[in-house]
N, C-alpha and C positions, 0 to 999 in steps of 0.2 A: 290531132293536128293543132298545132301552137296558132293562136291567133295573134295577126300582125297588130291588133287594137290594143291587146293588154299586153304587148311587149313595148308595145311605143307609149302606154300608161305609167306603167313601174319606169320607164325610162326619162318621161315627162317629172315623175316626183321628185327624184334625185336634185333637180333644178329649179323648178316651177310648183311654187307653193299650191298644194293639192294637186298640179299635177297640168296645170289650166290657167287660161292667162284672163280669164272673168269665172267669177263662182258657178253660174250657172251649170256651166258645161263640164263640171265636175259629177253629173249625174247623183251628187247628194241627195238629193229628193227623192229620189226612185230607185236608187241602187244601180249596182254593176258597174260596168265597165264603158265608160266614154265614146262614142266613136271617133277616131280620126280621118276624116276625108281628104281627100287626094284630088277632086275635080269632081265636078259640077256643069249639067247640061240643060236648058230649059226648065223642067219640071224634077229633074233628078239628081242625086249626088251618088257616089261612089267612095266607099271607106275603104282604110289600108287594108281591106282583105280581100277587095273587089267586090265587095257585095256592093248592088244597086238598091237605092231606096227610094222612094215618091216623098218629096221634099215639101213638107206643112211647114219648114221652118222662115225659112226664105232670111237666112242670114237673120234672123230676128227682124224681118219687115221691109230693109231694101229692096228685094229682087223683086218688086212686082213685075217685071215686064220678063222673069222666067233669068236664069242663069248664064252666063255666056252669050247674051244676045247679039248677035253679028253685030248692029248698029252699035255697039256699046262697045263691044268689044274695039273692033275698028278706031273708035273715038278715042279712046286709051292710047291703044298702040300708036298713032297720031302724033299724042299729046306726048307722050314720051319720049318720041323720035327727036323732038325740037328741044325737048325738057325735063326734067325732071322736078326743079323747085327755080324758082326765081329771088323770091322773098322779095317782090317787086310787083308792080300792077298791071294787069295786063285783059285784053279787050274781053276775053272768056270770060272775065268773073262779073264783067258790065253785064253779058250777058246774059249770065246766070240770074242777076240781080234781076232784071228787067223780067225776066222769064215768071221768077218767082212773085216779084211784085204784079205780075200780070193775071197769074191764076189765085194771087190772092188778094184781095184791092185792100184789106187794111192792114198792109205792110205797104205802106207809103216809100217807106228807107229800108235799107235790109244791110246787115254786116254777118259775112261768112265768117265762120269759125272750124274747127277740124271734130268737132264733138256734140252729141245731144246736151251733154251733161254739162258741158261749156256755154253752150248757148241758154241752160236755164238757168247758171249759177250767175250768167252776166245777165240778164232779164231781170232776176232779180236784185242785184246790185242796180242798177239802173234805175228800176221801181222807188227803191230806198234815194236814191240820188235827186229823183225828178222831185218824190214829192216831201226829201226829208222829214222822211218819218222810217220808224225800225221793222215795224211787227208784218209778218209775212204769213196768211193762212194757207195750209194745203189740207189734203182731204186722207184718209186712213185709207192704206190700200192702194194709194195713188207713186208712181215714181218717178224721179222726176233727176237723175242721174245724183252722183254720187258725192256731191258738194255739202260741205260742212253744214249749213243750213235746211237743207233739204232731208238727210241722215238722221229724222225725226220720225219720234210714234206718237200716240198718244198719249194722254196724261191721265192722272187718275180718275177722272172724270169727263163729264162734256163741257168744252169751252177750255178747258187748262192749257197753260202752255205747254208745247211737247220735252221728252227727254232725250237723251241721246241714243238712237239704235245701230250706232257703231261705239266703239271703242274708238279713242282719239278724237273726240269730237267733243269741245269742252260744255259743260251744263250751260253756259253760260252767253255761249252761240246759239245753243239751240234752246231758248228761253224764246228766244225773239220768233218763234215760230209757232203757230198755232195751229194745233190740229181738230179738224172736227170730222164728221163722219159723210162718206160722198152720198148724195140723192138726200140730204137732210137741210132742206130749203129753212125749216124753221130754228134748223141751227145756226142758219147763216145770219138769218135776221135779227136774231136776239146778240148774236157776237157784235154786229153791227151796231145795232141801238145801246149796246154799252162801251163799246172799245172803238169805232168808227174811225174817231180821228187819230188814232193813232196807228192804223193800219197803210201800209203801204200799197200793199196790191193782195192779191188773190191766184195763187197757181194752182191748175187743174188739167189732169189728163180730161176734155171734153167727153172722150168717149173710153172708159178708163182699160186697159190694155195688161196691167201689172198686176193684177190679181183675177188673172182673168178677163175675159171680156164681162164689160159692166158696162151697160149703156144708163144712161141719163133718165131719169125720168121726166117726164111734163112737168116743165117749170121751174127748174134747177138751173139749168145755166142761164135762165133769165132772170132767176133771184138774184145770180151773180152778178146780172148784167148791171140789174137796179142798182142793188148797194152797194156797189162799187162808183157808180157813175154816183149816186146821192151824198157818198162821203168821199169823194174825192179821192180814190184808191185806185189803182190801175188791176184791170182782168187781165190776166197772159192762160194762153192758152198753150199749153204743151203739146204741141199737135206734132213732135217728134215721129210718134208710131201712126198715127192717124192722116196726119200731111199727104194726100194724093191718095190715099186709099177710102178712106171713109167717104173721099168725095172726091172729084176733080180740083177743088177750090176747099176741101179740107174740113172737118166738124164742123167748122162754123157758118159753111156755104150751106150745107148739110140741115144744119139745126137753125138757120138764120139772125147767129148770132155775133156781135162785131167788136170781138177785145181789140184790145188798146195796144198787146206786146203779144207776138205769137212765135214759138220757140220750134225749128226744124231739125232734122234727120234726116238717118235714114234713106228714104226714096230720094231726097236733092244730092244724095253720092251715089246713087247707080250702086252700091257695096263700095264704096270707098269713104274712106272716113272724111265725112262735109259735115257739117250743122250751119244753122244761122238763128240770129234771132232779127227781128224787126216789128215795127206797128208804125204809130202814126211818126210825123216826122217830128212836131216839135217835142217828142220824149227822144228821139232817137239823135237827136240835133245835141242829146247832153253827153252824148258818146264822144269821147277824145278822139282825136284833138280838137273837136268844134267845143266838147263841154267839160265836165270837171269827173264824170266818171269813167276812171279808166279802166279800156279793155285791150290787147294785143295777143298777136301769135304768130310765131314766124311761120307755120305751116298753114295759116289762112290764107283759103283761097288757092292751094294747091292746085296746078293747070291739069295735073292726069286727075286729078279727083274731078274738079271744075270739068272736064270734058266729059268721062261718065255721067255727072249728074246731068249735065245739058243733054247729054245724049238720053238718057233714060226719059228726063221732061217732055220730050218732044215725043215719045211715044204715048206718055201718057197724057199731053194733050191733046190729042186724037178725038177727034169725035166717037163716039160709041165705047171707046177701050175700056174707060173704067167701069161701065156700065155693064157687059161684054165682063169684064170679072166677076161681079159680084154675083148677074147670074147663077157660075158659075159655082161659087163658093155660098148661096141658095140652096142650090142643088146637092152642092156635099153633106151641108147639115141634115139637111132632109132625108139626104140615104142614110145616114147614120144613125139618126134619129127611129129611123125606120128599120132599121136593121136591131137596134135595141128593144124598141117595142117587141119584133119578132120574140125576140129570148125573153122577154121579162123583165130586163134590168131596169132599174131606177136608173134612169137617164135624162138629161134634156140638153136643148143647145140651142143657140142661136147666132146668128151673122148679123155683120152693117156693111157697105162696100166690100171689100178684100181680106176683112176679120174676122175670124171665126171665135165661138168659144164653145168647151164642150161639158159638161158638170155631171157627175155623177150622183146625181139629187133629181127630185123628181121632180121641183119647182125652179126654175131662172135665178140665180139671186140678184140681188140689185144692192149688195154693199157686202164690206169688209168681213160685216161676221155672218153674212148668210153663204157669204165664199166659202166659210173657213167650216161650215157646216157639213159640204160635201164630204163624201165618203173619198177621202186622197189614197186607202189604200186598193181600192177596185180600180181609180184612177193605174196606178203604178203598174199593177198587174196588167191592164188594158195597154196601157206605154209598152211594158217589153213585149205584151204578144203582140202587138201591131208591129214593133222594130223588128221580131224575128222574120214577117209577113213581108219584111221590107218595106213599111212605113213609116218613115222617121218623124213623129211629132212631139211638140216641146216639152223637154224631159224635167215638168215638176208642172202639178194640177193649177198652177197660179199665173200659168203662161197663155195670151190669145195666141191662136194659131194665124195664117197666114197663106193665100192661094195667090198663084200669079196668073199672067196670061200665058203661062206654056202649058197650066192645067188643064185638061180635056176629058172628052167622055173614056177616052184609054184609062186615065192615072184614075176619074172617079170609079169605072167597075171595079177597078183594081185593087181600091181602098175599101171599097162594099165588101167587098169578093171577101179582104183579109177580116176585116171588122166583123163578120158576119160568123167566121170561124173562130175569132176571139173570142166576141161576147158567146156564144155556146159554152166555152171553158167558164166564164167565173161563173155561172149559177145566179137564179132569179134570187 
């Protein structure tokens, strides 16, 4: 029987470079054949060949509150009815603001935008703007959407300026960006004690998401916090993936610590494309047309996007919900975990609110090249037997995963049940 997935594949290429309208989901990592879904319910999706899956993806991070949420749904449909675009202002996006500036108190000001990747490439313009100056640090392994400045690796050394890791991106943009290694507090410090004044800020996924889950160690984002506040450098914190999952009030609520610019996604569009950025207000105060850096976008602030995201907020400012997740997603690493032991496999894994990450090493890593040390091909192998199990989880070992509130004790047996019969196939 012909499957409906790699007929709508080879049919995708003909038009759509590799086949997929973001690299990821071209399943280069892993192999095979893509899936194509069709709808989405709570805790599940459904691909063009009807097969149902237990969804770890959650659209890459929006759908905490579960798929198709009546509440959400509703709000859309709503918004739609009256509008589709205005390119004009309107009360909902007050609201959003307020919403946002409410669960996170340093976002004083907030300007929506339609993207993650938008809101760090203006964060950082911004950074550059407030305290004129060029040089911009991120961390190896860290992502931070797909803007000319950002499209940086490391350099041949520690401390170097980075090089370009796209094509079209000239040497000479990504000069001004400094890459060093994330949870290397002493690399921060010695960058600082030489180059201080001429850094403009510091971006970092807080809890890092893009290679994996990588949490922070003791004392790292308060390196950050120091020399940046001591050399006059702005902290922005990427809380694109982490925003309302890592905490009700975000990483920073989480780890008690208070940038200056913090950059959203994600969960503020319910799955509709929103981002924002914001922090205190007199950095925000330099945003046009009040200052000299300019930002714009006719699709900011979109009313069906703006009603999702309000819609999805409100759930997730609930008393107990986020917490009522995470639970949850506790409890999956631990079966998993436990189900590896069973076989033997070199495994390990850990969670923080709604993030999962799963390593096929025996030890946690906590940077770039202890990521890159796992075994990615027991990884792959694990990926297609969980998908054939009906478990859909993010197709390359460099992705955190993702639990919502429609996940329950059903979808966790379920996922034991499949994981339990996997790991038996690859061998201790």
């Amino acid at each position: 029987m012909n499957s409906r997935n790699e007929e709508l594949f080879k049919r995708a290429q003909l038009r759509i470079p590799a086949g997929v309208n973001s690299p990821v989901r071209a399943f280069r990592a892993v192999g095979g054949t893509p899936r194509f879904f069709e709808r989405a319910f709570g805790a599940y999706l459904w691909d063009a060949d009807g097969k149902r899956y237990i969804d770890y993806i959650g659209s890459w991070g929006p759908m905490v509150v579960g798929h198709s949420h009546p509440a959400v749904v509703e709000a859309v449909q709503a918004a739609a009815a009256r509008a589709l675009s205005f390119g004009a202002p309107t009360e909902a996006e007050i609201e959003l603001a307020e919403t946002i500036c409410h669960l996170i108190p340093s976002m004083e000001m907030v300007r929506l935008v339609s993207s993650g990747t938008e809101a760090t490439m203006t964060a950082i313009r911004l950074a550059r703007g407030f305290t004129g100056r060029a040089k911009i640090v991120k961390f190896e392994g860290c992502y931070h959407g797909h803007a000319d400045s950002l499209l940086v690796k490391a350099g041949s050394g520690a401390l170097t300026f980075g090089n370009p890791s796209s094509a079209g991106v000239p040497a000479d943009i990504a000069q001004h960006t400094i890459v060093l290694d994330y949870n290397n507090s002493a690399q921060v410090r010695e960058l600082f004690a030489n180059q201080g004044a001429n850094i403009a800020g510091v971006i970092v996924e807080p809890v890092a998401g893009n290679m994996n889950l990588i949490l922070p160690t003791n004392g790292f984002l308060q390196t950050l916090r120091e020399e940046c506040t001591r050399h006059g450098a702005l902290l922005i914190f990427d809380e694109v993936m982490t925003g309302f999952r890592v905490a009700r009030g975000g990483a920073q609520a989480r780890f008690g610590i208070t940038p200056d610019l913090t950059t959203l996604g994600k969960v503020i569009g319910g799955g509709m494309p929103v981002g924002a950025f914001g922090g205190r207000s007199d950095v925000m105060q330099h945003i046009a047309p009040l200052g000299p850096v300019y930002q714009a976008g006719t699709l900011s602030g979109n009313p069906v996007a703006v009603a999702a995201g309000l819609a999805t907020l409100k759930l997730v400012a609930q008393a107990g919900y986020t917490e009522a997740i995470e639970r949850t997603t506790q409890a999956l690493v631990s079966g998993l975990q436990a189900e590896a032991d069973r076989a033997g496999i070199a495994f390990s894994s850990q969670s923080i609110g709604s993030m999962f990450g799963i390593y096929f090493h025996q030890q946690i890593p906590q940077g770039f090249a202890q990521m890159m040390a796992c075994d990615k091909e027991r990884f792959n192998a694990f990926f297609h037997g969980m998908l054939a199990q009906g478990v859909y989880l993010a197709p390359a070992a460099f992705e955190a995963g993702f639990v919502s509130a429609a996940h329950g004790e059903e979808e966790l047996q379920a996922t034991f049940q499949a994981a339990r019969h996997v790991f038996s196939t690859l061998g201790a």
